[in-house]
N, C-alpha and C positions, 0 to 999 in steps of 0.2 A: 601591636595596638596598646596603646595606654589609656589610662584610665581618663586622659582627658577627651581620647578620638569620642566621636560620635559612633553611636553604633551603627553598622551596615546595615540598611534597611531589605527587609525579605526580598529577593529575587520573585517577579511575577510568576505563577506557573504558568508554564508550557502550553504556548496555544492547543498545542497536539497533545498532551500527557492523556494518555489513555486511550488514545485513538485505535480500536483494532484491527490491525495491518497486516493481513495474507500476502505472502508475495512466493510468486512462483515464478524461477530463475532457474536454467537447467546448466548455467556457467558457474561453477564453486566462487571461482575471483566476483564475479558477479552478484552471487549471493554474500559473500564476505565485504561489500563495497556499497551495500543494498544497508544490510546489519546495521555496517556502521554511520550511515547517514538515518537510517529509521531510528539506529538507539538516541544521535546527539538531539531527533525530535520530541524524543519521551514517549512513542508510542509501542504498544504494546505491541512488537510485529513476531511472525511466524512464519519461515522461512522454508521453501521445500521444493526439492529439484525434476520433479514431476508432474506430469496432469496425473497420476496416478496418489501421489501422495498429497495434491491439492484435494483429489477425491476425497482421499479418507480422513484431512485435516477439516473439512469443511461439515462431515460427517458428524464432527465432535465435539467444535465449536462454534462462537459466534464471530463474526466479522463486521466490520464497516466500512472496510476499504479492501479492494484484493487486488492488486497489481499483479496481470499475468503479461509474463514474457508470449510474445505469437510464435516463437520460434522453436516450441519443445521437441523434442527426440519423440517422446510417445503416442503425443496428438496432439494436433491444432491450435494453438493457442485462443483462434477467435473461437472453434465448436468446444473446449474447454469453459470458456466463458460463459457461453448459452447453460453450459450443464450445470455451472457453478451458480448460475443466476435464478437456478429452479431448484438449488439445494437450500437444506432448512438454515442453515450456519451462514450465508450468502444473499439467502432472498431477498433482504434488503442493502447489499453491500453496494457501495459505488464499484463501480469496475474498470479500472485503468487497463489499456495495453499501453505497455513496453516492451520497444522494439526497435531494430534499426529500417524498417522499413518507415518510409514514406507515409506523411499521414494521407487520406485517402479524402478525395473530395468530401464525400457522403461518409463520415462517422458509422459503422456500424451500430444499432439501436441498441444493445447489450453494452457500449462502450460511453462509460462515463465523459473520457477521454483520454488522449493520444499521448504517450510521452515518447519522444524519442531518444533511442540513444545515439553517440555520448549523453547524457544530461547531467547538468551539475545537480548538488545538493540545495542550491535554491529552486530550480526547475520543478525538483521531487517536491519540495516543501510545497510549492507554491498548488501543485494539483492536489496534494493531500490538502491542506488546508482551502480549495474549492469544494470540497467532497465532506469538509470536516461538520461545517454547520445544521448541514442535512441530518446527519446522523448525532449529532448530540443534541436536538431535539427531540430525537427519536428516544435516544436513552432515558430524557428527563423524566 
């Protein structure tokens, strides 16, 4: 750059910067795949390969979005969501599944909504950012 360029004007922030994003993935490639599409959003996400560790994540903090996989090893992903929707960290969070199952005529009522997988990085974008507006009102 020389002194004659124009200067680069500030990059907008991040629809999502601060978004805060539980996600519960019990596949590592999954969770490492998850990371790095949440980090290129800017949001603030937490990552953990259990309903047991979503327990005690949800315990400690706050959330505004929780993506749970339906498919865990230690329980349920949909009766995971019920639990998590009546935790203090959660009670107000959107609640996505993600899953390679089929989305289901009838939405279950705890389900923000449906991602399925594969899903790209704009698919994830795009439900996080339906979910986003809800809750940064909330924060203001």
């Amino acid at each position: 750059m020389s002194a004659f360029d124009p200067p680069l004007a500030p990059l907008p922030p991040l629809p999502l910067a601060g978004l805060r994003v539980l996600a519960v993935e019990d596949h590592a490639i999954g969770r490492m795949l998850l990371e790095a599409m949440l980090g290129g959003f800017g949001v603030v996400a937490t990552l953990v390969g259990t309903g047991e560790e979503a327990r005690r994540t949800a315990a400690v903090g706050v959330f505004d979005v929780v993506l749970i996989d339906l498919g865990l090893p230690d329980i349920p992903g949909d009766r995971l969501a019920v639990e998590l929707a009546q935790s203090p960290g959660c009670r107000d969070a959107a609640i996505i599944a993600v899953t390679g199952r089929e989305r289901p005529t009838q939405l279950p009522d705890v389900f923000r909504s449906w991602l399925q997988k594969p899903f790209s990085g704009r698919e994830l974008h795009d439900h996080l950012t339906a979910a986003a507006p809800v809750h940064a009102v909330r924060r203001a």
